[in-house]
C-alpha positions, 0 to 999 in steps of 0.5 A, spaced: 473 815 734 470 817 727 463 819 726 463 812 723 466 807 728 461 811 733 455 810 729 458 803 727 458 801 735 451 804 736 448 800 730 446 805 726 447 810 720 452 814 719 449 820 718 444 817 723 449 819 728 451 825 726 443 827 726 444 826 734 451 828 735 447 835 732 441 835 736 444 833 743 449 839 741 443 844 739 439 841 746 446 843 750 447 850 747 453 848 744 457 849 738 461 844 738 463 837 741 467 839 745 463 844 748 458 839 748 461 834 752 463 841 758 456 843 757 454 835 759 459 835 765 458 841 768 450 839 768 452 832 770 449 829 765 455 824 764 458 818 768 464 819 773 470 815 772 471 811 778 478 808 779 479 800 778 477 796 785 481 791 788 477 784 789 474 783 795 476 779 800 471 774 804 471 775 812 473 768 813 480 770 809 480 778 811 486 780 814 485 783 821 483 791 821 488 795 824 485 799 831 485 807 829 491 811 832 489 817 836 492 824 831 497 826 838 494 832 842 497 838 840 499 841 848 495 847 851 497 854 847 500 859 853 497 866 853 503 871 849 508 875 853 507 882 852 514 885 851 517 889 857 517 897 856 523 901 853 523 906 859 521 913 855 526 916 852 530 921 854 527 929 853 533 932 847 537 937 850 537 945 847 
């Protein structure tokens, strides 16, 4: 979007904006727009986007819910089997 279009949106002068964009991006510390638009995220200055959502259903018309499943168990873990010795080795010969 141009300077113009964004100004034109807000019903206001180009030049206007661009005195905005300027104080909003030295209120951020910031030395571009793009910087800006980090700064003002990461302080959650702008809104998050949430996904399109189906329309809802009237209780009359809703279909059932599905009862839950219960995850399966997993089955109890046996205590590890130590491996037997090796018989201690023989002494080398002379």
């Amino acid at each position: 979007m141009t300077d113009a279009q964004a100004a034109d949106e807000l019903s206001v002068s180009t030049r206007t904006y661009q005195c905005y964009v300027a104080e909003v991006m030295a209120a951020l510390g910031a030395t571009s727009r793009f910087q800006a638009g980090l700064r003002a995220a990461e302080l959650g200055l702008l809104p998050t986007a949430t996904p399109p959502t189906a329309p809802l259903e009237t209780p009359s018309t809703a279909p059932p819910a599905a009862p839950l499943e219960t995850p399966p168990t997993a089955p109890p873990a046996t205590p590890l089997e130590t491996p037997p010795t090796a018989p201690p080795a023989a002494p080398p010969e002379d």
